[in-house]
C-alpha positions, -999 to +999 in steps of 0.1 A: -103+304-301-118+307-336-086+288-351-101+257-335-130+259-356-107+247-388-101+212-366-130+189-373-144+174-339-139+135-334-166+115-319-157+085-301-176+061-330-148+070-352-124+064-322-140+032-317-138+029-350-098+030-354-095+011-317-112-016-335-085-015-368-058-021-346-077-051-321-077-067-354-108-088-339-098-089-305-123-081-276-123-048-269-136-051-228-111-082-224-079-061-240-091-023-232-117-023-203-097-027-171-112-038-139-103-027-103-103-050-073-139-040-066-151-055-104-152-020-111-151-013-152-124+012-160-133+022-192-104+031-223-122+067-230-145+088-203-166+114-211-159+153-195-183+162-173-193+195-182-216+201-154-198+184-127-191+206-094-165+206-071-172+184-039-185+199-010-159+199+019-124+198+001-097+214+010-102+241-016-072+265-026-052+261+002-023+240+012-026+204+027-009+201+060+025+184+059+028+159+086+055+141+102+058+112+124+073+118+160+080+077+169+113+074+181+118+055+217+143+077+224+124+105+234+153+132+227+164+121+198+127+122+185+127+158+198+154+169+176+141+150+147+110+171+151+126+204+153+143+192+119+110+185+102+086+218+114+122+241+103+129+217+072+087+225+060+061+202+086+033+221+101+018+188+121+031+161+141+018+129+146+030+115+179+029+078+180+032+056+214+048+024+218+022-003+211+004+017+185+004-004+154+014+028+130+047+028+152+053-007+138+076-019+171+086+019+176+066+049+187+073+067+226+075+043+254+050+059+276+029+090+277+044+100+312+047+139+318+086+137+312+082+120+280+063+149+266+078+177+282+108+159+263+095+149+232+081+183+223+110+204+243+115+242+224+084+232+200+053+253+203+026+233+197+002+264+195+015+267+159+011+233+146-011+206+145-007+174+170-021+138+160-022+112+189-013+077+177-017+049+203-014+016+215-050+001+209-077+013+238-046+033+254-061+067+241-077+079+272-043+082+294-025+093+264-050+119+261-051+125+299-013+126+300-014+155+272-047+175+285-020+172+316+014+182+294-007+213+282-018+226+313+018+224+330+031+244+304+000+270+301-012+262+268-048+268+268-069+239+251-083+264+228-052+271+217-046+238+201-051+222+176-054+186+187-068+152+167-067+128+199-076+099+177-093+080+201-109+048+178-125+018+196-139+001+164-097+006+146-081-009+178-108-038+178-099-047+136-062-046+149-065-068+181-092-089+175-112-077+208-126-051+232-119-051+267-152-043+272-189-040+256-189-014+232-214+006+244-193+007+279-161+022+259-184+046+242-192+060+275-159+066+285-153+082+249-181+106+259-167+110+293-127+117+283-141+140+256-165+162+277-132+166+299-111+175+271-137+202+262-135+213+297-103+222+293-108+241+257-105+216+234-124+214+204-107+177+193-117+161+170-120+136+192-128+099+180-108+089+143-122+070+118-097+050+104-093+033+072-055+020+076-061-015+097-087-027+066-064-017+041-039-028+050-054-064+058-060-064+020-090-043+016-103-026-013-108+010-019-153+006-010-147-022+017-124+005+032-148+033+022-173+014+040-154+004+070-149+041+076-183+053+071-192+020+091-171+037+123-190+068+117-220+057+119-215+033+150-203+060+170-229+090+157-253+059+172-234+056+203-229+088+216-264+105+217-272+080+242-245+096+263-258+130+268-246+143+234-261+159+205-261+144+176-248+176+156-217+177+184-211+146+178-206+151+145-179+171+147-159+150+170-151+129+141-116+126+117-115+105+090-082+089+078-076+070+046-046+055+032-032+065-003-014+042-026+002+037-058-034+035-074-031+073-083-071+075-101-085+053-076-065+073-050-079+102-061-114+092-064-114+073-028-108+106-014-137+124-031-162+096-026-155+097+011-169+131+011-196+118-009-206+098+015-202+109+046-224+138+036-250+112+025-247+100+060-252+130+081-283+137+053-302+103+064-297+111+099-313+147+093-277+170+099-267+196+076-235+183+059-202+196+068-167+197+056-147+166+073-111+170+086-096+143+060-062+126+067-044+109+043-013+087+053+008+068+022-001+031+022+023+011+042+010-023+021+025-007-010+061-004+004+089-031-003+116-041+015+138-047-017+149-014-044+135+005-015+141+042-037+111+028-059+090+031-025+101+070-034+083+071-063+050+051-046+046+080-024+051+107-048+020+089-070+001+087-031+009+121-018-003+136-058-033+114-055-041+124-021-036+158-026-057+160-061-081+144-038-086+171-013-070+157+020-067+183+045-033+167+060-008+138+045+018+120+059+040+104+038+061+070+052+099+075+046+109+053+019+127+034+040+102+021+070+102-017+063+136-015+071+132+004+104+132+034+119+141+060+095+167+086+096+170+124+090+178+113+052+145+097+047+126+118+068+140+148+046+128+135+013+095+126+027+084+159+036+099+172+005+077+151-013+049+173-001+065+205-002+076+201-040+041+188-052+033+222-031+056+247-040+072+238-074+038+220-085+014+244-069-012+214-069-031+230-041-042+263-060-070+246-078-102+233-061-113+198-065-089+198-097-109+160-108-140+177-108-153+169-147-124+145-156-147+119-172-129+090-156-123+103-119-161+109-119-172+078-132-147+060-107-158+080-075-194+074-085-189+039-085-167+038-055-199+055-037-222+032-050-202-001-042-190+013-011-226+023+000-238-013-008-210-026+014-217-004+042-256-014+043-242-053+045-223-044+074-247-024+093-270-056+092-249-079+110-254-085+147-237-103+171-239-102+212-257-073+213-239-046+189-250-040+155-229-027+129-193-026+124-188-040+157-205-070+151-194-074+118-159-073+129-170-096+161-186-123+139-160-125+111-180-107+083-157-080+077-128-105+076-139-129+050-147-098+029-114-088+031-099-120+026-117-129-006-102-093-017-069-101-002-064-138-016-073-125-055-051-096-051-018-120-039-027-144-064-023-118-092+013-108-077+022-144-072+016-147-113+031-109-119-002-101-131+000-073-109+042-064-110+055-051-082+082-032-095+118-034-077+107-065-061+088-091-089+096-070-122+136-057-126+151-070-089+184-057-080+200-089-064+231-068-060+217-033-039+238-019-014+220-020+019+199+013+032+209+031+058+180+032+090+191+042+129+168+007+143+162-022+123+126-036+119+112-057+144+083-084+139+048-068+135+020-091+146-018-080+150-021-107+181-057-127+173-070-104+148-080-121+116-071-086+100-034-093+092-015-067+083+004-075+052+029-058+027+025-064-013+061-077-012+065-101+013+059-131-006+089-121-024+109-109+005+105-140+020+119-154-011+151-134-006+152-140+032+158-177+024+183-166-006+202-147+022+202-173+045+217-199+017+242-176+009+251-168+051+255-207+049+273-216+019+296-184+016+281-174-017+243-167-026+223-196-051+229-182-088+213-203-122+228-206-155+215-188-182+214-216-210+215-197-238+206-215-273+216-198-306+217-162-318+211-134-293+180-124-315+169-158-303+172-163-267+171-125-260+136-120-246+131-151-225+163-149-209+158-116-200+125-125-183+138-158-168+166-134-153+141-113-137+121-143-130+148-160-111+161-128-093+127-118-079+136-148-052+166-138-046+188-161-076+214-144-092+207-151-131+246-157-146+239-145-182+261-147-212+260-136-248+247-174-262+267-202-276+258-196-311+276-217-342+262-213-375+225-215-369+227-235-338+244-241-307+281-254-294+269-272-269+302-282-255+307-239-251+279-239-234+282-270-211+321-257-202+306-225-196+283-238-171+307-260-150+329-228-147+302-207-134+294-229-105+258-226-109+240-255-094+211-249-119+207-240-154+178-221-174+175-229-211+164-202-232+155-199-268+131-194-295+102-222-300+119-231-331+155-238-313+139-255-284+127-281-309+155-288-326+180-288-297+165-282-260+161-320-254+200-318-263+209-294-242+188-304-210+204-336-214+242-318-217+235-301-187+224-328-163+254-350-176+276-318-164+260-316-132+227-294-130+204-303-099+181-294-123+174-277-155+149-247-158+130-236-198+122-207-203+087-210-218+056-231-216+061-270-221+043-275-256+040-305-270+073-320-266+068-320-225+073-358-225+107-356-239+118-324-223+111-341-190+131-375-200+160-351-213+162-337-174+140-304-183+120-307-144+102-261-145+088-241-166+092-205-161+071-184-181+042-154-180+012-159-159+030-188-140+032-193-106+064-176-096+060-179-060+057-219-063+081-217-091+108-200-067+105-216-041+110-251-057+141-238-075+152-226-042+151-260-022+179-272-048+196-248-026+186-260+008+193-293+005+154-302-011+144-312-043 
């Protein structure tokens, strides 16, 4: 429009410019320049792209599939919570079997001919699609049992639309072995799939699957490269079994996880692409779009405030979607409680259907294309990951090359770990705030509704665990819960309050959340406040009537000078196990710690340590 002509153009010098004004002489890269988990430089201001194209292969300007999980052991009870999710908006199931580790202690007890004559009783699965989800090297009977289901009930193979998920390399990160060489289970790969085709299907066949690595603690390349990685070992593989390498091509899927990370979601999903094309280039195929699944990241999910995990998977299913997944399935909000019910399976598929219908995300293709930032991040997520990928298709070990081996000799794992251990360390010091759960806890929530509680997930040998962001925490609040089982009321701290409210405001309210991220109810009060100090006899009534077996003093730096040592030493006389300051130590540690001061809570702290030493005063410890 001409109008705009009359608004002079800013370049980014003069935005530098101003940035600098307000950094007053701070460094820009340390305050402005974020960094992802991969040392990737997020920078403040991105360039647009003006000639950047769409990516070949996504989705385009059509709908992503909705998919739902079909997972509960009671087979008929599962069937009716399908038919409630294809009427209430789903247009793919993904049917998982009782050892599967996406079933997490749930998922159909067998693949028996009943079970899915049951299971999918009055559905049609000619109109939908069907994911098979399995306990680890159990896809060949499941996908027996279904070639079997379809063919009883006349449904041509051509008919359907089937991903059978079989995934050798996946089940080997989960379980820490193979039952045999991996050349051996390729052949039966090639063997179950050329008698799937016999009877119409098209699959795809084998999945590529990003979920055991990230949830293990991976980061978006060394899960980028752990896909590509499975790609590659099995395009290897299968030629030596009478196939070409173009058919085997298309008996791939590809399944990544989507979290909270909404740009680097994004960007994962269109470097995938990226890549995989690069791959099917060195090994002289014509690229070709990929069927791309994207499930919402069970790592991100808490346990605690669990209607925050509601607005994770909103970010996850936007980011996927932006990102061009063909199909996402989004976890009900309440799945590290148990099995979910028709409430939470409602408002996941909603979550889809309104990011679809009332958003209309899907009418716009590769909608990041040219955002200066998304580019630069998926350019550098190829890059990275591609590096990774190279390491890992070096490594050998008895025999296989590749992924294999480098899940075999460790490789993969340390990389992970290294990842992993830098990652928890940031939530242990709420560098990275997990929201519900380290930052603003609800010690008081009313429990969630689920129709099975959670049971104990374990990986068996694998030195992939499979870990949630929030456990620390949790566990945290497990031992809270189990103090408060014991003494008949849950451990609580004192909120020692010293002079005005302007005073004490801001480090009582982060002590409070401090304290309540493990699970210790924070007993807070308006201060004890007399002229410009404190009525310590107020405050030291006040905290014999609470009952608190622990007090937190909190204050300004001026106050604590004048009267913490006071205060601490009011507090032990009136009972406190111990007293807590809110703030670091200073220079007046020495006679803090002679007044009875024995923590200091404050930012960038260990909480996790912190917590659970103020929890042994509970438990009998010191």
């Amino acid at each position: 429009m001409e109008w705009t002509a009359d608004f002079p153009r800013a370049t980014e010098s003069q935005w530098r410019a101003a940035v600098d004004r307000v950094l007053k002489g701070a460094d820009f890269e340390k305050v402005l320049v974020g960094r992802t988990a991969d040392g990737i430089a997020i920078e403040p201001l991105a360039q647009h792209r003006a000639d950047a194209a769409a990516v070949a292969g996504v989705r385009g300007a059509a709908r992503w599939d909705i998919a739902t999980r079909v997972d509960d052991p009671d087979v008929h009870r599962a069937n009716l919570q399908a038919h409630d999710d294809l009427l209430g908006g789903a247009n793919s199931l993904t049917i998982a079997f009782a050892g599967s580790f996406t079933a997490r202690g749930f998922g159909l007890r067998d693949h028996a001919p009943a079970t899915f004559d049951h299971a999918l009783e009055k559905i049609h699965p000619d109109l939908i699609r069907i994911r098979l989800e399995t306990a680890p090297f159990g896809g060949r009977a499941v996908a027996e049992g279904f070639a079997a289901f379809a063919k009883r009930n006349r449904l041509p193979g051509a008919t359907l639309k089937v991903d059978f998920g079989l995934a050798p390399l996946a089940d080997l990160a989960v379980t820490g072995h193979m039952p045999l060489p991996f050349a051996s289970l390729m052949g039966n790969v090639g063997e179950i799939a050329r008698h799937l085709q016999g009877d119409g299907f098209a699959g795809p066949f084998l999945r590529c699957d990003g979920r055991p690595f990230h949830e293990a603690g991976a980061s978006e390349a060394q899960e980028l490269a752990c896909v590509i990685a499975q790609g590659a070992a099995y395009l290897r593989a299968l030629p030596t079994r009478a196939v070409e390498l173009d058919e085997a091509a298309s008996w791939l899927s590809f399944t990544l996880t989507a979290d909270d990370d909404q740009f680097l979601t994004i960007a994962k999903c269109r470097a995938l692409r990226l890549l995989w094309a690069r791959i099917e280039e060195t090994a002289g195929l014509s690229p070709r779009a990929i069927p791309l699944h994207a499930e919402t990241a069970w790592r991100m999910l808490s346990r605690h405030d669990v209607y925050v995990n509601l607005l994770r998977n909103t970010i996850a299913t936007f980011a996927a979607g932006i990102g061009g997944a063909d199909s996402i399935e989004v976890l009900p909000f309440t799945a590290p409680l148990g099995l979910a019910d028709a409430a939470a399976r409602r408002l996941s598929r909603n979550t889809s259907l309104i990011l679809l219908e009332e958003s209309n995300l899907y009418r716009m293709v590769d909608p990041a294309a040219g955002a200066g930032s998304i580019e630069a991040l998926t350019d550098a997520l190829c890059e990275k990951a591609w590096g990774l990928f190279r390491l890992i298709e070096a490594q050998k070990a008895d025999g296989d090359t590749g992924l294999a081996a480098a899940l075999a000799n460790g490789f993969v794992a340390e990389m992970i770990r290294d990842t992993r251990d830098g990652r928890l360390k940031d939530i242990a010091t709420r560098k990275l705030p997990l929201t519900g759960v380290s930052e603003f806890p609800d010690v008081n929530e009313a429990p969630t509704a689920v129709l099975a509680p959670a049971a104990a997930a374990t990986r068996g040998e694998s030195a992939l665990p499979s870990l949630r962001l929030a456990e620390p925490y949790e566990a945290l609040r497990d031992r809270a819960e189990a103090i408060a089982a014991k003494a008949g009321k849950g451990p609580s701290v004192f909120m020692a309050n010293l002079g005005r409210v302007a005073d004490f405001t801001a480090r009582a309210t982060f002590a409070k959340n401090a304290f309540e991220a493990g699970g210790i109810a924070a007993i807070t009060n308006d201060g004890f406040g007399e002229g410009e100090g404190t009525n310590l006899v107020g405050l030291t009534d006040a905290f014999k009537a609470s009952g608190a077996k622990i007090a937190c003093i909190a204050s300004s730096d001026a106050l604590y000078a004048e009267e913490a040592q006071d205060a601490a030493t009011a507090l032990v006389a009136s009972g406190a196990d111990a007293v807590y300051l809110a703030g670091k130590p200073g220079e007046n540690a020495g006679q803090l710690a002679a007044a009875g001061v024995s923590g200091y809570v404050f930012a960038r702290c260990d909480m996790l340590k912190f917590l659970d030493g103020a929890l042994r005063h509970f438990e009998g410890g010191k």
